[in-house]
C-alpha positions as CSV (number, residue, x, y, z in Angstrom):
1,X,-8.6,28.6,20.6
2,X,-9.6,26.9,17.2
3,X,-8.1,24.0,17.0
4,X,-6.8,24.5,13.3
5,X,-5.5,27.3,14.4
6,X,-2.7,26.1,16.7
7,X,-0.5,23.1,16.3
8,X,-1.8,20.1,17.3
9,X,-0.9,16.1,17.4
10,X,-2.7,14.1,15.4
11,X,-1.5,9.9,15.4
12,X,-1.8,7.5,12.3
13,X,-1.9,4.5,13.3
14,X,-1.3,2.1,10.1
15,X,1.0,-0.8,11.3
16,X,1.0,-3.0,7.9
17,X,1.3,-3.9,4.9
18,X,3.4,-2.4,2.6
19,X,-0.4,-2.1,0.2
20,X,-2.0,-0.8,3.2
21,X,0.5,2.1,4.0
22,X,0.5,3.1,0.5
23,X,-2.9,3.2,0.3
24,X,-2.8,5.4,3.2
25,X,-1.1,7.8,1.9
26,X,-3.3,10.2,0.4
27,X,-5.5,10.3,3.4
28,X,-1.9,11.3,5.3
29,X,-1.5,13.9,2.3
30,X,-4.9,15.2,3.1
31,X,-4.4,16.0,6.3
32,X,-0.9,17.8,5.9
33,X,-2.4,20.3,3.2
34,X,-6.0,20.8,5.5
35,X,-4.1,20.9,9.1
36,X,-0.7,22.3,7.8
37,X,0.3,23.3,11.4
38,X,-0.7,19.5,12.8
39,X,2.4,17.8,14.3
40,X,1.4,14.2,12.5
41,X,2.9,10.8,14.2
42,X,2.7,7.7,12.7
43,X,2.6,4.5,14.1
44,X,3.9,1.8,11.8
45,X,5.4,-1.8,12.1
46,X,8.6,-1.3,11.6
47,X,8.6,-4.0,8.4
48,X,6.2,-1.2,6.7
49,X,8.2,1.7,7.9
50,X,10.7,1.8,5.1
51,X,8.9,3.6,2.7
52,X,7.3,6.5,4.6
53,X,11.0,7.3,5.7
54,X,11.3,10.9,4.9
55,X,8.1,11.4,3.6
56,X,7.3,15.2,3.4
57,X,3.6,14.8,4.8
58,X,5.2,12.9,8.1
59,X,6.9,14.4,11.2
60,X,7.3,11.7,13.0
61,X,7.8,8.1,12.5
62,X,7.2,5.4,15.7
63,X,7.9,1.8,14.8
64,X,6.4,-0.9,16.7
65,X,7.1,-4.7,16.4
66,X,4.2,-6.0,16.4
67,X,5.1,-9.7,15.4
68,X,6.5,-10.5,18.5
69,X,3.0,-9.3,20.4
70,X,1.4,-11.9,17.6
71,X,3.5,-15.0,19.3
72,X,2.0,-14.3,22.8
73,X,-0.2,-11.6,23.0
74,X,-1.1,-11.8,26.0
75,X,2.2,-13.2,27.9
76,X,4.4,-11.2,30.4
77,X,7.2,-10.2,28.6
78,X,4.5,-9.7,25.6
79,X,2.7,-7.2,27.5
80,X,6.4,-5.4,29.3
81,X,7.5,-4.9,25.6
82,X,4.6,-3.3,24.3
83,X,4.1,-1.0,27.7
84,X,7.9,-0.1,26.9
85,X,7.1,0.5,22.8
86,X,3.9,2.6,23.0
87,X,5.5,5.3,26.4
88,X,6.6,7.5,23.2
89,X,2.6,8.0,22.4
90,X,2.1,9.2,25.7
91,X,5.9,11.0,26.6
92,X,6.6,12.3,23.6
93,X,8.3,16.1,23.9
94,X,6.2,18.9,23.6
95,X,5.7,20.7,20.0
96,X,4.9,24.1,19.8
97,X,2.8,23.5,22.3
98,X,0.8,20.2,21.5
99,X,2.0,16.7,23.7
100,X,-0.2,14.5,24.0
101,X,-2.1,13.4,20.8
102,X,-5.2,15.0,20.7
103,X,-6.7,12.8,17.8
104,X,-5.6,9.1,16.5
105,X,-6.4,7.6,13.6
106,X,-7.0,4.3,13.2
107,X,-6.7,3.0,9.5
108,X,-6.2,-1.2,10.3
109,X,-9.6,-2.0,12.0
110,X,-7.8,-4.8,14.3
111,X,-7.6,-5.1,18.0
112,X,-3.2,-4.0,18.3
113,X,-4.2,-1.0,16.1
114,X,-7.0,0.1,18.6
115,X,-5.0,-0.8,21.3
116,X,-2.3,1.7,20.1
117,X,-4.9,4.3,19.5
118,X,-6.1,3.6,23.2
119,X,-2.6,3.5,24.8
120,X,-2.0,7.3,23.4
121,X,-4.4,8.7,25.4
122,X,-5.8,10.3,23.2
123,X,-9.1,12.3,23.5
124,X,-10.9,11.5,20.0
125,X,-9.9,7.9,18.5
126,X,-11.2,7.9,14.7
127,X,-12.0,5.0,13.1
128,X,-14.2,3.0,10.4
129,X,-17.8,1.5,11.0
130,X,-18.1,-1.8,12.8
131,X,-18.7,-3.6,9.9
132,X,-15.8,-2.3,7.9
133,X,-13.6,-3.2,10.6
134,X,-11.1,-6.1,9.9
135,X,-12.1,-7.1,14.0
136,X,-15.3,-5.6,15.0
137,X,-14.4,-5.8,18.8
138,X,-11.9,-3.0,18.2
139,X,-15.2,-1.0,17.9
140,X,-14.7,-0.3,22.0
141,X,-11.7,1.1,21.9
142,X,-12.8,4.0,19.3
143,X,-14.8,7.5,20.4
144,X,-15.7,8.0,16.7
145,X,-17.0,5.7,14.1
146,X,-17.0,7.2,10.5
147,X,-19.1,5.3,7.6
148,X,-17.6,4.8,4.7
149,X,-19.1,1.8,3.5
150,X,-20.4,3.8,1.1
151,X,-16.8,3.9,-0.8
152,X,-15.2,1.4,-2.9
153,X,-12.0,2.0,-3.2
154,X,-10.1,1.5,0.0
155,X,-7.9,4.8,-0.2
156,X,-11.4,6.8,-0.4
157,X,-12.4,5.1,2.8
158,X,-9.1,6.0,4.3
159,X,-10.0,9.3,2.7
160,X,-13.3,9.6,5.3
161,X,-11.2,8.7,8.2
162,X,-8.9,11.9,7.4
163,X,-11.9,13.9,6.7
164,X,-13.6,13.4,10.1
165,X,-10.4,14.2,11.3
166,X,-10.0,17.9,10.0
167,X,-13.9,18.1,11.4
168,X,-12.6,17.3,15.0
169,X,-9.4,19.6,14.4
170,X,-12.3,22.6,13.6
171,X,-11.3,22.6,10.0
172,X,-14.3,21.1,8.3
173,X,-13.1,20.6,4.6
174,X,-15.5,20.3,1.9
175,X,-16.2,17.1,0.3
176,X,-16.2,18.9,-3.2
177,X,-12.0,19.3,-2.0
178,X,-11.8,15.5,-1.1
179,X,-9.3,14.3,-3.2
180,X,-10.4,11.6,-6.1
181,X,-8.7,9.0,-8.8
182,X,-6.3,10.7,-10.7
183,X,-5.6,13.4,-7.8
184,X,-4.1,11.1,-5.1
185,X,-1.0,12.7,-3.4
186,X,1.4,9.7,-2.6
187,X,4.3,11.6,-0.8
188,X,7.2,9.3,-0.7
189,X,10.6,10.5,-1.0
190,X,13.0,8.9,-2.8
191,X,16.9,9.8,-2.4
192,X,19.7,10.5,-5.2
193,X,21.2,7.5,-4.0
194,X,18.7,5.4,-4.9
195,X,18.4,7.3,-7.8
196,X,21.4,6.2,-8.9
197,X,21.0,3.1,-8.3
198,X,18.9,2.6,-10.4
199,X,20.8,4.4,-13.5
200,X,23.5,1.8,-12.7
201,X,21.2,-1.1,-13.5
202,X,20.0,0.4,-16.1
203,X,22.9,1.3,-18.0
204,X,22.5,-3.0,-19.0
205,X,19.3,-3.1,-19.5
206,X,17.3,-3.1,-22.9
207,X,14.7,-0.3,-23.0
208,X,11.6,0.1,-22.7
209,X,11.6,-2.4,-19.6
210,X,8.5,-4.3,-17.9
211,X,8.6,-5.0,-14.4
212,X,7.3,-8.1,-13.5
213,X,6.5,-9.3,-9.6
214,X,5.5,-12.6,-9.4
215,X,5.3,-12.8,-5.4
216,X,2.0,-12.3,-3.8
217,X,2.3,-12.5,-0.2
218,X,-0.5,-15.4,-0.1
219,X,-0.3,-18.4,-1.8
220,X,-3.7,-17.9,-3.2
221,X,-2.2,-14.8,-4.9
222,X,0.3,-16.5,-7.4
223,X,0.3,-17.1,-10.8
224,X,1.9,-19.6,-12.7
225,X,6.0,-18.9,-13.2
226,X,5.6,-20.8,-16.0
227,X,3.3,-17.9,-17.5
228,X,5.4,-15.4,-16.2
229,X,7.8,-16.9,-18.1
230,X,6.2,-17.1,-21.4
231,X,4.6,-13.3,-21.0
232,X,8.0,-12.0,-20.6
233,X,8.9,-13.9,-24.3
234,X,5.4,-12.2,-25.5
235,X,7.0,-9.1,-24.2
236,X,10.0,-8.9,-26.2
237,X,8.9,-10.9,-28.9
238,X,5.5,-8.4,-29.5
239,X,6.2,-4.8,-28.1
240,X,10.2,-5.3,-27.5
241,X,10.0,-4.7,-23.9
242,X,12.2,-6.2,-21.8
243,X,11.8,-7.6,-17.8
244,X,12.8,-7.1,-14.9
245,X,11.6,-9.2,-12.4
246,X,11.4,-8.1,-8.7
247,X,11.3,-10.1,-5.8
248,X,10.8,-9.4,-1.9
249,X,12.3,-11.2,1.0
250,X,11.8,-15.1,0.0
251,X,10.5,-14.6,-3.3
252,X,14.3,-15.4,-4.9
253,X,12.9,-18.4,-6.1
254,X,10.4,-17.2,-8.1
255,X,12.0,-15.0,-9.6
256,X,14.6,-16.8,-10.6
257,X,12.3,-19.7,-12.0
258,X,10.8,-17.0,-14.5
259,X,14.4,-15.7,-15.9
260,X,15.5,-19.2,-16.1
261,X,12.2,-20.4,-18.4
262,X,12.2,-17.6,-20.4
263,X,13.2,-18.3,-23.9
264,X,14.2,-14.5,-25.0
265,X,16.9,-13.8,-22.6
266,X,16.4,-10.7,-21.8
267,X,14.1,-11.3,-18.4
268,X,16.5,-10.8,-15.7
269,X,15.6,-10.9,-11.5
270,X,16.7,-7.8,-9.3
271,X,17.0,-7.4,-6.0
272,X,15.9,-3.8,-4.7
273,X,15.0,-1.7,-1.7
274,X,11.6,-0.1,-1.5
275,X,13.2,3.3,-2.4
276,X,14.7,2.0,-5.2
277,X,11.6,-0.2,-6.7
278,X,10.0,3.0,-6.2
279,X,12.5,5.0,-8.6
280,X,12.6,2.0,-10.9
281,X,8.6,1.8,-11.2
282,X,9.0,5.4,-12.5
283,X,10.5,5.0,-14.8
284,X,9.3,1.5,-16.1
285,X,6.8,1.3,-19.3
286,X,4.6,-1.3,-17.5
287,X,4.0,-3.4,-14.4
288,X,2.7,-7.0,-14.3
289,X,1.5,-8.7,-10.7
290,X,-0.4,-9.6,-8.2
291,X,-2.2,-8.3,-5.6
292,X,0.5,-7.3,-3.4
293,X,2.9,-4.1,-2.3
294,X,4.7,-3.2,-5.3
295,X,1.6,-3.6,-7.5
296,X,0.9,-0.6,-4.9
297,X,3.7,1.0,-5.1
298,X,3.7,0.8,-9.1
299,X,0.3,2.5,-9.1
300,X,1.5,4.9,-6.8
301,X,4.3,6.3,-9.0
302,X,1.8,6.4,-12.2
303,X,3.0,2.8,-13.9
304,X,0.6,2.0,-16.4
305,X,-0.6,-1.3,-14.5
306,X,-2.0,-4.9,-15.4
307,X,-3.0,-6.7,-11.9
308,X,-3.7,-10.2,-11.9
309,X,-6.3,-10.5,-8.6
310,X,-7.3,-13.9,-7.9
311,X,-9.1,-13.7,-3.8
312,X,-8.9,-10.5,-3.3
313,X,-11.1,-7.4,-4.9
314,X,-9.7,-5.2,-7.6
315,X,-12.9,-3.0,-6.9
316,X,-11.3,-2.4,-3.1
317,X,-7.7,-3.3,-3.7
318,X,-6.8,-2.2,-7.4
319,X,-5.2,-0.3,-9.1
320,X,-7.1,3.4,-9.1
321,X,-6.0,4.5,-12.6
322,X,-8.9,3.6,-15.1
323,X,-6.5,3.1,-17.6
324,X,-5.3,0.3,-15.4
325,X,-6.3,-3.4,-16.0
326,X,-7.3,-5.6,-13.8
327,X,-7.4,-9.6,-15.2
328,X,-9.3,-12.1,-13.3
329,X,-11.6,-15.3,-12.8
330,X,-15.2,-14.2,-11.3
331,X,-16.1,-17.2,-9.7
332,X,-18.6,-18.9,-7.5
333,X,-16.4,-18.4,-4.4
334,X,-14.4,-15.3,-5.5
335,X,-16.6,-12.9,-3.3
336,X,-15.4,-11.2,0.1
337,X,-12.7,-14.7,-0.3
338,X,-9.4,-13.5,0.8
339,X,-8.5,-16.6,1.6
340,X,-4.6,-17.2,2.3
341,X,-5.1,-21.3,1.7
342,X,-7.4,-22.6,-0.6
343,X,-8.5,-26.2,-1.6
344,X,-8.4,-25.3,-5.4
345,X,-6.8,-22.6,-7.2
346,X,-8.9,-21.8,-9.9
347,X,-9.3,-18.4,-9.3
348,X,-5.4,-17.7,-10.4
349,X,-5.4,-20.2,-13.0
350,X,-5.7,-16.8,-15.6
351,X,-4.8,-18.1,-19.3
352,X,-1.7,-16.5,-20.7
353,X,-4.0,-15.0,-23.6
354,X,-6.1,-13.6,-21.7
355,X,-2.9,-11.8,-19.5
356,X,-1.4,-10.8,-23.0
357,X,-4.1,-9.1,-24.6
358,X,-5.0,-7.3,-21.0
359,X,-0.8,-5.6,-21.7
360,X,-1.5,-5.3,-25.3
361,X,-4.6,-2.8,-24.3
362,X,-3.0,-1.4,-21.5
363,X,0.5,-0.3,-23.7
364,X,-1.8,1.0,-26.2
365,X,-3.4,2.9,-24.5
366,X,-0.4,4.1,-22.5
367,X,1.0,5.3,-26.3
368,X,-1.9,7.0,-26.8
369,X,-2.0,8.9,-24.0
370,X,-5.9,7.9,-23.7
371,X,-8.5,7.1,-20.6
372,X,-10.8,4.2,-21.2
């Protein structure tokens, strides 16, 4: 029987970040409209696994602590913990027919994601060329390499994963129905609850509101607060936008720093779920950060977007919207970086100007309703 005519199981194996998981999204999407009768598992960190909760395009959620395997990979109790975590690949019930996964998927590129993929037993692990992958060895345990050097964007090389996929699965869809920029399915659902939530805040709140994420994840991310500071002043004081500045777990600080230097008084922290960052980047006029998970998230709910990227790539990592704007330093070093620790900062150290007229543009433009 066809496969794509029957259900089958297909695994996506995506452990973390919260970047990474969005941007793997619309591959995920993909595959639910091409192999609508697929039983789709993902595999996910259970740190990441917040906001693919209830995700219409997901059937199954396993969530894996991988942190722990980091501290001793290779240890006793290490090894017991993870045998006990990944039995669900291989045990899982039955599903109109389909048990064991037939294909996995594996977006990361690193040796714990392969060795999921390898530990479902499945028959055809998917994953990117050698040189793509974040740790080449996890080359051996993959049956099918896919290229997709050839992309830029990291979501269309999570794209070519999917696609191979649907080839496997006997459902060969044509690249001319690949989705593009501007047609990315990002199926997260958000509840009323969180909904209202947000409403509550808001009811305080000045409108039109920024939101503004100073965090970064890696040092070598972060911009000044200072800045932060004086672009949320340049925001009311200019465009009468207010800020809201949003923090994750240890970023407090940060946030606080920036509400505390601001002269206007209307920049104020808040502390929010995933869900509910999601319904407030809705509905928010702009978003200001760095390369990190809500700058992700903000671009996945359509937030017209400045990114400040310092080590990383805006090419690979940005924001997909060409309306977007992307502000950097191109420097000597800045090239495949990605450096979490750096002897000099230079790459961050963005002028305020050059941040200001970047959210001048980008509001503009937003007004308009024009592409650039």
């Amino acid at each position: 029987m066809d496969l794509a005519r029957r259900s089958m199981r297909i695994l996506i194996i995506k452990l973390t970040s919260i970047g990474d998981v969005i941007h793997t999204l619309p591959a995920v999407a993909f595959l639910r409209r091409a192999l609508p009768r697929a039983h789709l598992t993902w595999v996910v960190d259970r740190r990441a696994s917040a906001i693919i909760k209830d995700s219409p395009a997901i059937d199954e959620i396993i969530e894996l602590d991988t942190r722990a395997w980091q501290r001793d990979f290779i240890g006793g109790a290490t090894m017991s913990d993870i045998r006990a975590q990944l039995t669900s690949l291989r045990s899982a019930p039955a599903l109109n027919g389909a048990g064991t996964s037939e294909i996995a998927i594996d977006f990361q590129g690193l040796l714990k994601s392969g060795l999921v993929a390898f530990a479902s037993r499945a028959k055809t692990r998917i994953g990117f060329e050698t040189q793509e992958l974040r740790e080449p060895a996890s080359k051996l345990l993959l049956t099918n390499q896919v290229r997709t050097s050839e992309f830029g964007h990291v979501i269309d090389k999570n794209l070519a994963l999917a696609h191979a996929a649907t080839t496997v699965a006997g459902h060969d869809v044509s690249n001319r129905n690949r989705p593009s920029a501007g047609e990315y399915e990002f199926p997260i659902a958000v509840s009323d609850e969180d909904e209202r939530f947000v409403d509550s805040m808001l009811d305080k709140q000045h409108l039109p509101f920024a939101v503004i994420n100073p965090g970064g994840g890696w040092p070598t991310k972060l911009w000044s607060t200072d800045r932060f500071s004086q672009l949320a002043d340049r925001l009311w004081c200019d465009h009468r936008i207010s800020s809201l500045i949003t923090f994750g777990p240890g970023e407090e600080n940060l946030a606080r720093a920036i509400a505390t230097k601001s002269q206007s008084g209307v920049a104020r922290p808040i502390a929010s779920t995933l869900k509910q960052f999601v319904a407030l980047a809705r509905r928010a006029a702009l978003f200001v950060g760095c390369d990190t998970g809500p700058l992700h998230i903000a671009a996945a709910c359509g937030t017209p977007i400045v990114g400040l990227y310092g080590p990383t790539s805006p090419e690979r990592n940005g924001p997909f919207d060409s309306r977007d704007i992307a502000v950097g330093r191109d420097l000597w070093c800045r090239a495949n970086c990605h450096r979490r620790s750096c002897w000099h900062w230079e790459c961050m150290d963005i002028p305020i100007d050059e941040v200001q007229e970047a959210v001048t543009k980008r509001l503009a433009i937003a007004n308009k309703g024009v592409a650039v």
